[in-house]
N, C-alpha and C positions, 0 to 999 in steps of 0.2 A: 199266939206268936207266929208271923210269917215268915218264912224262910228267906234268905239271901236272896239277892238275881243275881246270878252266875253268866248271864247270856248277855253279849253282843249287840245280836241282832234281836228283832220282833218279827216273825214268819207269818207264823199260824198260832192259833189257838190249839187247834188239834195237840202240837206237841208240846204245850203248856199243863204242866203240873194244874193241880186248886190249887195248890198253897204260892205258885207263883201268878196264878190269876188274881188272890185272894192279894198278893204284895203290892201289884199294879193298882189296884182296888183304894187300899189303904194309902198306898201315895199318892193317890189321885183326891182323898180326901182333905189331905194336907193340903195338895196346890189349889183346889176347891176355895176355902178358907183364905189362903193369900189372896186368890184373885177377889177375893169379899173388902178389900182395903183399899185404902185411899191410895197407896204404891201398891202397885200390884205387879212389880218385877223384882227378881230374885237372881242373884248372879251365879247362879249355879252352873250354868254354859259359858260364861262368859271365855273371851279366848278363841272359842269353838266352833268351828263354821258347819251349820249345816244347809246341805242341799237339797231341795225337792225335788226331784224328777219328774215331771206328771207328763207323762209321754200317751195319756188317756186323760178327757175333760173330765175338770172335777171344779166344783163352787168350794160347798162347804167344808168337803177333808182338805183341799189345799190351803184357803184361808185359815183354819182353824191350825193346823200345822205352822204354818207363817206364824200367827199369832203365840203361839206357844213356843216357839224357839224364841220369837222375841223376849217374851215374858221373864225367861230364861236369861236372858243377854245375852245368846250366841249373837254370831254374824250368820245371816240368812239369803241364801240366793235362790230364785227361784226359775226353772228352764221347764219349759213344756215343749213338744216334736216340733214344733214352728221355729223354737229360738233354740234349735240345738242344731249340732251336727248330725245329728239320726238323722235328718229331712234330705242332707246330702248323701246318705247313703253309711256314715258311718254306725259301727256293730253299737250296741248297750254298753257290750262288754269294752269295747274302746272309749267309749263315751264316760264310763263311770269311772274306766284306770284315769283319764285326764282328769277328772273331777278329784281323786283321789291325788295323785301329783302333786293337786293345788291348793293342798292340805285342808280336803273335805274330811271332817272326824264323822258325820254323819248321812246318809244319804236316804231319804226317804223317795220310794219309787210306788206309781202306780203306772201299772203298764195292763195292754189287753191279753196279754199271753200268761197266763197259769204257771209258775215256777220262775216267772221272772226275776221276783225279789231271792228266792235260793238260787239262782242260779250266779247272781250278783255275789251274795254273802259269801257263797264257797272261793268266792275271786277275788276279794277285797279285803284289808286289814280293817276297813273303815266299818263302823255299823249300819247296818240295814234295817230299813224299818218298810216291812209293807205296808203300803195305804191303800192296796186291792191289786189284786192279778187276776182277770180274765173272769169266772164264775168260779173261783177258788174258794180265795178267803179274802176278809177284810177283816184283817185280825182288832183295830182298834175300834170301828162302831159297834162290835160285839163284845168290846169292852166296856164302852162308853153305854149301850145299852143295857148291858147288866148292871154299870153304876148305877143309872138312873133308877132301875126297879128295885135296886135294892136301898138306894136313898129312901126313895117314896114310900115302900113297900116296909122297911125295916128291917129286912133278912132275903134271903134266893131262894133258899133250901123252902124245897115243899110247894113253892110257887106255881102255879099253873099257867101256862104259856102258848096262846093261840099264835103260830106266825102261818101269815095267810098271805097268798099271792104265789106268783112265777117262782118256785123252790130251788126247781131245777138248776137256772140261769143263775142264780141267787149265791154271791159271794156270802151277804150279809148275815142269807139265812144259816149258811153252813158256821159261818163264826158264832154266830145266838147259838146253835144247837152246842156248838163245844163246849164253850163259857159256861151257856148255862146246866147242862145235865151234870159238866163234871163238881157244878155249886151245892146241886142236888135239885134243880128246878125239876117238874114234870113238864117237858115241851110236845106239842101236837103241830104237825103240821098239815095245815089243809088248802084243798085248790083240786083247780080240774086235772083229771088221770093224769093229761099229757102232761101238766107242768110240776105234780107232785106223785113222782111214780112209787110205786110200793116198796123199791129195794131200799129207800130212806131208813124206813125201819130196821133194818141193819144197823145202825148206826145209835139206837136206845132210844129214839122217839116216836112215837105215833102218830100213823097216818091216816088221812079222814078226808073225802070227799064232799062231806055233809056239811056245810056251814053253818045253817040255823040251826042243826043237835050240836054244834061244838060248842056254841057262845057261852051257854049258859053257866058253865064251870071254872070260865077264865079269868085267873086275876089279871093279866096282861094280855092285851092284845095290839100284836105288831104287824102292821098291813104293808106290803113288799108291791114294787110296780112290774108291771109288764117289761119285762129288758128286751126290749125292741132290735137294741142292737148288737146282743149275743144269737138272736134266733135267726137258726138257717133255716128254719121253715117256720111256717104260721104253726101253732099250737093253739089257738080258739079260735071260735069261728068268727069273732067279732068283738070290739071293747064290750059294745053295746050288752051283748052276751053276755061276757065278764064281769061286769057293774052287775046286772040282777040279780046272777048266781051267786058273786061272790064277795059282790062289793058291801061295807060296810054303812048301812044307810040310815036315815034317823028312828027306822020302822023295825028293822032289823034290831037298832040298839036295844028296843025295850026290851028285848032277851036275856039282855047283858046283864051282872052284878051292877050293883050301885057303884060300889067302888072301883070298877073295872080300871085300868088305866091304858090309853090306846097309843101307840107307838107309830113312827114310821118314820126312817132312814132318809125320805128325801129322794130326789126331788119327788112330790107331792103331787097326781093328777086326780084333783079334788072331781066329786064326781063317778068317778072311776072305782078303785079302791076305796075311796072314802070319801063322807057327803063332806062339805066346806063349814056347817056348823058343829061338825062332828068334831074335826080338824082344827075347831078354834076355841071349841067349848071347854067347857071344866074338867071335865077326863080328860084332856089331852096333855101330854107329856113329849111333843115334838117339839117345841122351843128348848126344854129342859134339855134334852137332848144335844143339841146344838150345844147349848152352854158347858153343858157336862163335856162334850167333847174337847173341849179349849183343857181342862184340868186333867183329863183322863192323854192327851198327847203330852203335854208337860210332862206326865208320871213315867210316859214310856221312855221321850228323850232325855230323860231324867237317869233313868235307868239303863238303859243299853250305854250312857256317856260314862257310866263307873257309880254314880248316887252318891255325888257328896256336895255339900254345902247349899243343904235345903232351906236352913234357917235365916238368914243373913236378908237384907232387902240393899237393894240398890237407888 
């Protein structure tokens, strides 16, 4: 039995209970199942206007957001920094009380600045949903990643989990590590010194420089990109570098369990982190992923709107 959502807004993972990771989880499996149907929309928003804010480029969380408030039957508007007043100079905080005004019930932000979305929520009556702040958190693909490996996989708890790449930079990675250690996964995170520094381990996961000794153990493995444009200085000395060392390649793989299953949040520089057969082969759980993500935001804005009238189709 999972507890209530008592919450608003969707922040971080960090400040999420298991038993409220574990509820997102469970209603995500429900809207899963809907979107399996010949209707696959549910009036459970209906009425509801939500906003996206992506004041930071994004493909698939923005689409997948869009697509899931529809599903929903809100009314959905969608403003990135081009088609706002922020280009002219006006604050977030003025931007999102107009948006609220205009009887926005929910507002989904991703912005480059770390505290963005709390900073909003403390402002607004309206709910708030991150969809990533700066190298923070991106509290829903670390949700949507642990649906998936627990779809596939049958359970969390006990799990073994290589996340590999730029850790530092890495909203994604901090939301996997939350999700999953409080599920009971065992998470390891590995990559060169400067992008995975040792004080991680503070945080209950382990840190590994070693690549080819880590593979062998892992029931997941989630491959992270270079964030090119969080780094105020070079942190390796070359992609080129980075692919040998650390990338995951079809020579490398035979290390791996048979069953391993390989991850990766997108956008994809095939080659780099990962070969392009690797990427498309039968271990791969990056389409799933995407997919999962369409049921696993339904579950959130489902939840932060109050969670009622899940059953019904429109």
């Amino acid at each position: 039995m999972t507890t209530a959502w008592q919450r608003k807004d969707l922040l971080s993972l960090r400040e999420l209970s298991a038993d409220e990771i574990r509820k997102v989880l469970s209603t995500a499996t429900v809207f899963k199942e809907i979107l399996g149907r010949p209707i696959k929309k549910v009036p459970s928003l209906q009425g509801r206007t939500v906003v996206n804010l992506f004041i930071e480029p994004s493909t698939r969380t923005r689409i997948s957001f869009e697509l899931a408030a529809i599903r929903l039957s809100a009314d959905v508007v969608s403003l990135d920094k081009d088609s706002s007043s922020i280009r002219k100079g006006e604050t977030l905080q003025d931007t999102a009380k107009n948006l609220e005004a205009l009887q926005a019930g929910t507002i989904v932000i991703r912005h480059r600045s770390a505290g963005a979305a709390h900073f909003l929520a403390q402002r607004l009556k309206a709910s708030v949903i991150n969809a990533g702040d700066g190298s923070h958190e991106h509290p829903t693909q670390g949700l949507l990643d642990t649906f998936t490996i627990q779809e596939r996989l049958g359970r969390v708890e006990g799990v073994k989990v290589l996340i590999i790449g730029d850790i530092i930079h890495s909203r994604v990675a901090r939301s996997n590590l939350w999700a999953l250690t409080k599920l009971g996964a065992k998470v390891k995170l590995v990559g060169p010194s400067t992008l995975v520094p040792k004080e991680f381990a503070e945080l209950g996961v382990e840190v590994s420089h070693d690549l080819d000794g880590a593979l062998e153990e892992a029931d997941v493995i989630n491959l992270l990109r270079i964030q090119h444009e969080r780094q105020v200085q070079a942190r390796v000395p070359s992609i080129g570098e980075y692919a040998t060392l650390f990338g995951l390649n079809s020579e490398r793989f035979k290390r791996c369990k048979k069953g391993v299953i390989l991850m990766h949040p997108g956008p994809i520089h095939r080659g780099v982190e990962i070969a392009s057969e690797l990427a498309d082969g039968a271990n791969s759980v990056i389409l799933d992923q995407v997919t999962n993500g369409l049921a696993v935001r339904m579950a959130v804005l489902y939840l932060v709107s109050g969670g009622k009238g899940i059953g019904g189709e429109s």
